[in-house]
GULUM-923365 format. One record per residue: residue number from 1; residue in one letter; y, x, z of N, C-alpha, C in turn. Coordinates in nm, 4 decimals. Each point is the difference from the previous one (the first is absolute). Layout:
BEGIN
i,aa,n_yy,n_xx,n_zz,ca_yy,ca_xx,ca_zz,c_yy,c_xx,c_zz
NUM,A,Y,X,Z,Y,X,Z,Y,X,Z;
...
END
This chain:
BEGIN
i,aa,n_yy,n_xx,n_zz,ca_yy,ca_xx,ca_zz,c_yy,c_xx,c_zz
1,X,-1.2179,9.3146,-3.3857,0.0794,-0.0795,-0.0901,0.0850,0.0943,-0.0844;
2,X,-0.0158,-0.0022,-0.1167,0.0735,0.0790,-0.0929,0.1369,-0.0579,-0.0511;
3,X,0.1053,0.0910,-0.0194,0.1353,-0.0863,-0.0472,-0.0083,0.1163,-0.1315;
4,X,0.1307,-0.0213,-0.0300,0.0400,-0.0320,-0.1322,-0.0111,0.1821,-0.0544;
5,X,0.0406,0.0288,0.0946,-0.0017,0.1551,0.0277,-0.1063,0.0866,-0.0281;
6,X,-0.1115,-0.0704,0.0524,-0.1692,0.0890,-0.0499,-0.0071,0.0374,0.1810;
7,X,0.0921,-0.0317,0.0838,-0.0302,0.0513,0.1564,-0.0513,-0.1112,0.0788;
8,X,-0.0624,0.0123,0.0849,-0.0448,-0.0947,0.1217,0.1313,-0.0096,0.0417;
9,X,0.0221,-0.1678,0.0515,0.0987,-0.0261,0.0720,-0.0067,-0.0146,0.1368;
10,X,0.1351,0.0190,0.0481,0.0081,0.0014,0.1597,0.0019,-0.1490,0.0895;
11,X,-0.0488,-0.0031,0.0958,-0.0587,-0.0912,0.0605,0.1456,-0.0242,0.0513;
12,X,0.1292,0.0569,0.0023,0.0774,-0.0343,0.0862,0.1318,-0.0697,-0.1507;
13,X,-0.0081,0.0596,-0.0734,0.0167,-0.0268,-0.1096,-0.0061,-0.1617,-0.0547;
14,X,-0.1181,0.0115,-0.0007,-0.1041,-0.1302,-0.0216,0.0506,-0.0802,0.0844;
15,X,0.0026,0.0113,0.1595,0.0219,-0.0986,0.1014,0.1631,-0.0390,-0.0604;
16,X,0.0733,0.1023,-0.0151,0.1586,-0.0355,-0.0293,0.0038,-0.0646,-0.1111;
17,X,-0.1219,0.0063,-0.1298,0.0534,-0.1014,-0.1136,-0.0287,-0.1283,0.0415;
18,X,-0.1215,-0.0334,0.1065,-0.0442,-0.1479,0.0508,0.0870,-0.0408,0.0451;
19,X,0.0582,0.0558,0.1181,0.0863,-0.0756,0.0697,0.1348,-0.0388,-0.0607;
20,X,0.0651,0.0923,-0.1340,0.1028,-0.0426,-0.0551,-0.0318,-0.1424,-0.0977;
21,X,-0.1625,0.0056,-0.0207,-0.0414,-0.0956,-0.1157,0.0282,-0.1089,0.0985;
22,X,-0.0712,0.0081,0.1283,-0.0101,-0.1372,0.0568,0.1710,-0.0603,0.0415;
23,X,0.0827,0.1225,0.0600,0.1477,-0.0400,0.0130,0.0457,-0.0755,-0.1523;
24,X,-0.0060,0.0100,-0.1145,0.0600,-0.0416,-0.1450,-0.0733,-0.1230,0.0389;
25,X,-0.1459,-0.0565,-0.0225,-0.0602,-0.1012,-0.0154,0.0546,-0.1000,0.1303;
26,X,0.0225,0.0685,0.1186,0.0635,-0.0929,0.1068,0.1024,-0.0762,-0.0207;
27,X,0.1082,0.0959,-0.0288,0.1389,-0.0215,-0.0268,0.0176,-0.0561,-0.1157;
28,X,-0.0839,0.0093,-0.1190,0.0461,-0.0889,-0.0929,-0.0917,-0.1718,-0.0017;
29,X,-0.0886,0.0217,0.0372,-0.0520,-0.1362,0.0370,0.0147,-0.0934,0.1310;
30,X,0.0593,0.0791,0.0791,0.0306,-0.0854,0.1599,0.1503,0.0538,0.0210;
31,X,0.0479,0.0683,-0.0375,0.1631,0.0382,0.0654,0.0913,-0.0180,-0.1365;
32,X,-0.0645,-0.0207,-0.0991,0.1407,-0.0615,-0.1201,0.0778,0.1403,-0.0921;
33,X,-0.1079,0.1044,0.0303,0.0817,0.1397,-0.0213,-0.0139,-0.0039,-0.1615;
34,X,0.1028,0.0506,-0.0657,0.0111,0.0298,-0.1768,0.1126,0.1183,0.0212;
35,X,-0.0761,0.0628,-0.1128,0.0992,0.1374,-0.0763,0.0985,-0.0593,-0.0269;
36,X,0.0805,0.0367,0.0250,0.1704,-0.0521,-0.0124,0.0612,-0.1046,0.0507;
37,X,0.0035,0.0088,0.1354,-0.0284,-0.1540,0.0335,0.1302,0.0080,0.1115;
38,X,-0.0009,0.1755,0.0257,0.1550,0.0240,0.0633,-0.0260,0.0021,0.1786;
39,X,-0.1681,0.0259,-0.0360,-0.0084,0.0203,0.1540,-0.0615,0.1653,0.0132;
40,X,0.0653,0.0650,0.1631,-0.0703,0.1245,0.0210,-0.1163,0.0269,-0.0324;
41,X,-0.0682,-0.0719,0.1139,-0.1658,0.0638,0.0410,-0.0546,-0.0063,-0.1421;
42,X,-0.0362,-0.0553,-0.0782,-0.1001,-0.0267,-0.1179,0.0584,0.1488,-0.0912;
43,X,0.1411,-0.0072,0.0125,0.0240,0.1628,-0.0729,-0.0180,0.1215,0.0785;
44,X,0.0243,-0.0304,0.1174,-0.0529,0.1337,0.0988,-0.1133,0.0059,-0.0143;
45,X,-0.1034,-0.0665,0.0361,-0.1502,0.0189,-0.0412,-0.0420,0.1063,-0.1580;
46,X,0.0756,-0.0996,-0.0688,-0.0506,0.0526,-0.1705,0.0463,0.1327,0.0534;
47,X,0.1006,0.0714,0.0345,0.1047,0.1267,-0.0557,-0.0961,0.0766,0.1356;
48,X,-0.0500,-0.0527,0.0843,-0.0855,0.0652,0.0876,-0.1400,0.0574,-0.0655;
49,X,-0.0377,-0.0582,-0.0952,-0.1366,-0.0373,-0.0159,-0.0049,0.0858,-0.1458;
50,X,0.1306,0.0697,-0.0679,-0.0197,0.0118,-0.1071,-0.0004,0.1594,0.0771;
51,X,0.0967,0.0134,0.0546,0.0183,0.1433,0.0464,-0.1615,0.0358,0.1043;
52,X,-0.0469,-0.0537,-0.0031,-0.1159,0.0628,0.0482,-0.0919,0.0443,-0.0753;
53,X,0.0101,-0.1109,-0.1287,-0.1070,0.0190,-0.1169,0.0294,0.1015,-0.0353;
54,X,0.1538,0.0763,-0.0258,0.0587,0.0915,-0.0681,-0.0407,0.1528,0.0527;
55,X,0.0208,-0.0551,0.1922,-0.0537,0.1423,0.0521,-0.0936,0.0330,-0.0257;
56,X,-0.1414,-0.0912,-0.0108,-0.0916,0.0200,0.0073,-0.1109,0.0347,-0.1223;
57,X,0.1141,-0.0378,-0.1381,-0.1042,0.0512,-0.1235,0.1105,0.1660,-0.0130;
58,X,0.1191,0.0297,0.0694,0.0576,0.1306,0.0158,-0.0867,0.1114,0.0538;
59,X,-0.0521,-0.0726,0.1105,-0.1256,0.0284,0.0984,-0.1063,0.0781,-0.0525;
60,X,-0.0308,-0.1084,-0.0986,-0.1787,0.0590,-0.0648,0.0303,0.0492,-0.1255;
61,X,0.1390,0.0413,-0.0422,0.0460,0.0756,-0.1621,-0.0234,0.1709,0.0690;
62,X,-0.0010,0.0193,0.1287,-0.0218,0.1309,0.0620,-0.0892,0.0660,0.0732;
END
C-alpha cells in the first residue's frame, strides 16, 4: 500500500489509523461525541492521533 510519501506503509501504522477511524465513527454515531462539545476523550484521541501522524511522517523525512 503506497501513501502519500512514495513509501510502503507500516502495518502498525495502518492498524493505528483503523482503530482511531473506527474510535471517531463509534463515538460520533453511538456516544454523541462532537469537536467542541467540551468533552475530554474525543480531544485526547484527536491530540493523540495527530502526534503520531507527526512522529511518523518525522520518521520517514530521515
Amino acid at each position: 500500500m503506497a501513501c502519500s510519501l512514495g513509501r510502503n506503509s507500516s502495518p502498525l501504522l495502518t492498524a493505528i489509523g483503523v482503530a482511531v477511524a473506527l474510535i471517531a465513527i463509534v463515538g460520533t454515531q453511538f456516544l454523541g461525541w462532537e469537536w467542541g462539545d467540551g468533552r475530554l476523550v474525543p480531544t485526547v484521541i484527536g491530540v493523540v492521533a495527530v502526534a503520531i501522524a507527526v512522529v511518523a511522517v518525522l520518521a520517514r523525512r530521515e
